[in-house]
MIFI-508188 format. One record per residue (C-alpha): x, y, z; residue number from 0. Coordinates in steps of 0.02 Angstrom, whole numbers, plus 50000, padded with zeros to 5 digits. Example, Ala and Ser with C-alpha at 12.3 -4.5 7.8 and 13.67 -1.06 7.14 Angstrom:
REM residues 2
((50615,49775,50390),0)
((50684,49947,50357),1)
***
This chain:
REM residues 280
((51673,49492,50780),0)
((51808,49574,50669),1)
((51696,49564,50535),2)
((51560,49671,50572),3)
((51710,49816,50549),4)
((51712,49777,50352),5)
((51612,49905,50243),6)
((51570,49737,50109),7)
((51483,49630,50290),8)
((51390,49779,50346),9)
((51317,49770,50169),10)
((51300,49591,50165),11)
((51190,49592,50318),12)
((51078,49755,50262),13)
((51078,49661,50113),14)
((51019,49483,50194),15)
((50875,49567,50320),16)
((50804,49640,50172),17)
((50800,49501,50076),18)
((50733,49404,50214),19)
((50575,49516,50205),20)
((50556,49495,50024),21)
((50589,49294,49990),22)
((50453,49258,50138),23)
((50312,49351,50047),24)
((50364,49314,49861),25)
((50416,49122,49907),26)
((50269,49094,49989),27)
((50150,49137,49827),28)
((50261,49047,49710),29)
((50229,48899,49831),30)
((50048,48908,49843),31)
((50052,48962,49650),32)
((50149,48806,49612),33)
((50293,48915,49519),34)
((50425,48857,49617),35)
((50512,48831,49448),36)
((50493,49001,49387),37)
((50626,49070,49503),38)
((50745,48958,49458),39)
((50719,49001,49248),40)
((50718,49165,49325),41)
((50884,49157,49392),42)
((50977,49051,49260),43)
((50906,49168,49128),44)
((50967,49316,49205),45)
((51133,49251,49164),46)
((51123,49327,48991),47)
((51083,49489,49085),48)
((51225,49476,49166),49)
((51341,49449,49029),50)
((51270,49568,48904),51)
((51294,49717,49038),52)
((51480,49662,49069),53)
((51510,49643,48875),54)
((51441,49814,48812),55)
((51497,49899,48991),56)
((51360,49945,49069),57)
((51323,49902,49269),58)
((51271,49707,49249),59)
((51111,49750,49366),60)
((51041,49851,49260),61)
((51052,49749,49104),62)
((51004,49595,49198),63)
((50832,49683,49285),64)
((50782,49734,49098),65)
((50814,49564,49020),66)
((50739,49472,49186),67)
((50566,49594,49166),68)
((50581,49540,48963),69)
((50566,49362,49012),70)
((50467,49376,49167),71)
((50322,49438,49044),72)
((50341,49323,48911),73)
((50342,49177,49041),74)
((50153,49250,49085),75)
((50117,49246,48903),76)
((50174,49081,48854),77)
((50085,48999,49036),78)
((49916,49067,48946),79)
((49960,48985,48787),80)
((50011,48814,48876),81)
((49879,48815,49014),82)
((49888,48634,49022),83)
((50076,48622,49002),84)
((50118,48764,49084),85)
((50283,48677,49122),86)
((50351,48710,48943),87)
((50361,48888,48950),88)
((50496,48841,49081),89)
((50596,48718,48984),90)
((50594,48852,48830),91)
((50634,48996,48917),92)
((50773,48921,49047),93)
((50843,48849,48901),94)
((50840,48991,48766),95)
((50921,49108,48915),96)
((51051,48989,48954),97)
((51116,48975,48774),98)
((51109,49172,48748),99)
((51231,49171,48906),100)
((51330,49056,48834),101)
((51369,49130,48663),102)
((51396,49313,48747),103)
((51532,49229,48858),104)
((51608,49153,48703),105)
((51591,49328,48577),106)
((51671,49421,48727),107)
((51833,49282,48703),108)
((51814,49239,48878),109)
((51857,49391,48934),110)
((51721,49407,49047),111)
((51695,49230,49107),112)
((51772,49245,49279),113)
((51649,49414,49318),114)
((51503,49297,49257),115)
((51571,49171,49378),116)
((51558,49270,49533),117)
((51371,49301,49477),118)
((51343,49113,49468),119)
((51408,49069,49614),120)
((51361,49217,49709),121)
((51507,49329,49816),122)
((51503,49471,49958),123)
((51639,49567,49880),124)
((51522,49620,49741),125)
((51371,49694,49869),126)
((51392,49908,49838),127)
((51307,50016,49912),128)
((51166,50046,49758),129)
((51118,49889,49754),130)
((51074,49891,49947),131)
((50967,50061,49907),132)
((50902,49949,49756),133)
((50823,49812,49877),134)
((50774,49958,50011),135)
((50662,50025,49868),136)
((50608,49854,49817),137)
((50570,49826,49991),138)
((50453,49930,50007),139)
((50375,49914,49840),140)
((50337,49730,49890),141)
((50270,49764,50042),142)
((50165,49903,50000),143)
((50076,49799,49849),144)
((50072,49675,49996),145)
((49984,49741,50091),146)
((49841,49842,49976),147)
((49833,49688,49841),148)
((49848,49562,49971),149)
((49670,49492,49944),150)
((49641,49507,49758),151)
((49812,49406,49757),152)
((49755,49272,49915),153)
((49589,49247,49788),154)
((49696,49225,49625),155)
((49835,49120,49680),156)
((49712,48970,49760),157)
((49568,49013,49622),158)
((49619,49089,49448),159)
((49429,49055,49389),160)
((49323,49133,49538),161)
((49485,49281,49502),162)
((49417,49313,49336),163)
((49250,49318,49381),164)
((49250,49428,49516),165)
((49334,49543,49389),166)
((49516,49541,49438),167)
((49635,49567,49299),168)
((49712,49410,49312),169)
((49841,49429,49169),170)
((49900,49590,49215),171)
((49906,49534,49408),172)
((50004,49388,49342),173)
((50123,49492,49234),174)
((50177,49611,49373),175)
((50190,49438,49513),176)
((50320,49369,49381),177)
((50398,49550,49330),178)
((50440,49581,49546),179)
((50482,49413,49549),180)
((50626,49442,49423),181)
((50665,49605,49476),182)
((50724,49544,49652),183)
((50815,49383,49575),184)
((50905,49520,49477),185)
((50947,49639,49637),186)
((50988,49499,49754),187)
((51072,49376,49627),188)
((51242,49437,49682),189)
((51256,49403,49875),190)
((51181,49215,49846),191)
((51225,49179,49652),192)
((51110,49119,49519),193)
((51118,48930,49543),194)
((51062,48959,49723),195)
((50935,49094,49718),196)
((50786,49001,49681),197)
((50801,48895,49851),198)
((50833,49063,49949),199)
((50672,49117,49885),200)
((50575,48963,49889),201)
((50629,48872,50056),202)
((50595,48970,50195),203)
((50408,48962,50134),204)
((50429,48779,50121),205)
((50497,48778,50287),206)
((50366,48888,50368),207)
((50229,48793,50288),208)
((50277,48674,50417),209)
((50258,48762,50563),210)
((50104,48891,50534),211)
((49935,48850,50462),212)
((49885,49019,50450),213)
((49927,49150,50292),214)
((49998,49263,50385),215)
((50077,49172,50512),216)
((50164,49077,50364),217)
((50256,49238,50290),218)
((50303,49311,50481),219)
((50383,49136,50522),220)
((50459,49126,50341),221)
((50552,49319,50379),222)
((50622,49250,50543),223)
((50672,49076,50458),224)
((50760,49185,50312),225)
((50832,49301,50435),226)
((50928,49171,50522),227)
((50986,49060,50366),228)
((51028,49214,50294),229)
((51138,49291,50434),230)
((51202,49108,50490),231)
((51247,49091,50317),232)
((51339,49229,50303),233)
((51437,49211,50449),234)
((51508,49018,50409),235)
((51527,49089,50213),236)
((51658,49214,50297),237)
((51740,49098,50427),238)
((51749,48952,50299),239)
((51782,49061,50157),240)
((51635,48949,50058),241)
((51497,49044,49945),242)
((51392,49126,50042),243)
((51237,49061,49918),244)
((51293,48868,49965),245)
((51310,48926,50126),246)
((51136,49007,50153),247)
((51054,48842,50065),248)
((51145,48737,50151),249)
((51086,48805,50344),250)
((50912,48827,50274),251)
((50916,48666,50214),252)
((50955,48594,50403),253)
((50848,48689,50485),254)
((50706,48602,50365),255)
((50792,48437,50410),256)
((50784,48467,50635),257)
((50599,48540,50598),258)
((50524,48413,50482),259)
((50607,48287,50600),260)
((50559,48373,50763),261)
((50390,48367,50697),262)
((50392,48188,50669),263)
((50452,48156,50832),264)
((50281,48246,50906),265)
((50183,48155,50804),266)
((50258,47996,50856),267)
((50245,48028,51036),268)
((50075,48092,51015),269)
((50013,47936,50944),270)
((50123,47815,51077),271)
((50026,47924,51220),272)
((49863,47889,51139),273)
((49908,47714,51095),274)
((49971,47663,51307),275)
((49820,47761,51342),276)
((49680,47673,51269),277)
((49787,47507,51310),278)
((49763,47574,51484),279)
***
């Protein structure tokens, strides 16, 4: 239990309960919004972010929350002007922010590939303590437009047209979803690294969609599913010495496996019971 003594694990865990908050109520309406993707463009584009902070000096996060709310917006944009291929906008913008990252690496002579590398990858070493008051504000942001837009946004996300014409402001509502969206990809990209933030986000929704039919009793089962991939995670990423991003996915991605299973299991027995007892 050594480890609970380190100043960069106490971190790590504020960090991970917080997060665990946020990815249940922002997973679950990328789910249900069918934007899974976005957080993963998201995440990859914030990679230039990252490397244009580290080549001009400046604190990475700062650089890579202003690029990610740059993108985040023109994402909404484009998904109006491909309505029907709202895929593209993906493809375009994962692609155009992945080559941007690439040619600041190489004007910066490699200088800065290794610091870029602990972004991709994710690492606890680089957790401070700003970033942890960063997510504590974000926090409560989230959950605060939670709960006062939490209608508007149940009627928008299953019915964009009936959204419109009960007068919502769809665009702008779908501007500021991607824009918080980006903004927490950009805070929490550190801990779990940018190839792996996506799933952090998006699976314990997809996991709690399993359990809970209800709304709400989706996000309250996706914060406790978080919680423990996230802690879990952390804990084998500092015994094994492994990424703590591959390590979080990883547990999430079993506990998915014994619940989709375990659920198969009661519907099998289920249907044997009924089967012997109309045999019967």
């Amino acid at each position: 239990m050594e480890m609970f003594f380190y100043g960069l694990m106490q971190r790590a865990f504020q960090a991970s309960f917080l997060i665990s908050l946020i990815a249940s109520i922002l997973g679950l309406f990328l789910v249900l919004r069918r934007q899974s993707l976005m957080a993963d463009t998201l995440s990859h584009v914030s990679l230039s972010g990252v490397a244009l902070g580290l080549l001009i000096g400046i604190n990475p996060t700062w650089t890579n929350i202003l690029v990610v709310i740059i993108i985040a917006t023109l994402l909404a944009f484009l998904r109006q002007i491909y309505r029907t291929y709202s895929e593209i906008s993906i493809a375009i913008l994962m692609s155009v922010g992945m080559a941007v990252a690439l040619v600041l690496m190489e004007i910066s002579a490699g200088g800065i590939t290794l610091s870029v590398t602990q972004f991709l990858f994710g690492s606890i070493v680089t957790i401070h303590k700003e970033q942890i008051w960063m997510l504590l504000g974000l926090t409560i942001i989230i959950g605060l437009l939670y709960l006062i837009y939490r209608k508007p946004m149940y009627v928008l996300t299953f019915d964009e047209e009936t959204a419109f014409t009960a007068g919502l402001p769809i665009k702008t509502m779908s501007i500021l979803f991607n824009v918080l969206t980006g903004v927490t990809i950009a805070v929490i990209m550190p801990i779990v690294g940018a190839l792996l933030v996506s799933a952090i986000i998006i699976l314990p929704a997809a996991i709690s969609l399993r359990l809970s039919k209800s709304f709400y009793g989706v996000i309250l089962n996706g914060m406790v599913i978080a919680l423990v991939g996230m802690l879990s995670g952390l804990v084998t990423s500092y015994e094994l010495g492994t990424p703590p991003g591959a390590s979080i996915t990883i547990i999430l991605m079993l506990i998915f496996a014994i619940i989709t299973l375990a659920k198969y299991m009661l519907h099998y027995l289920k249907f044997d019971r009924l089967f012997n007892k109309s045999q019967g």
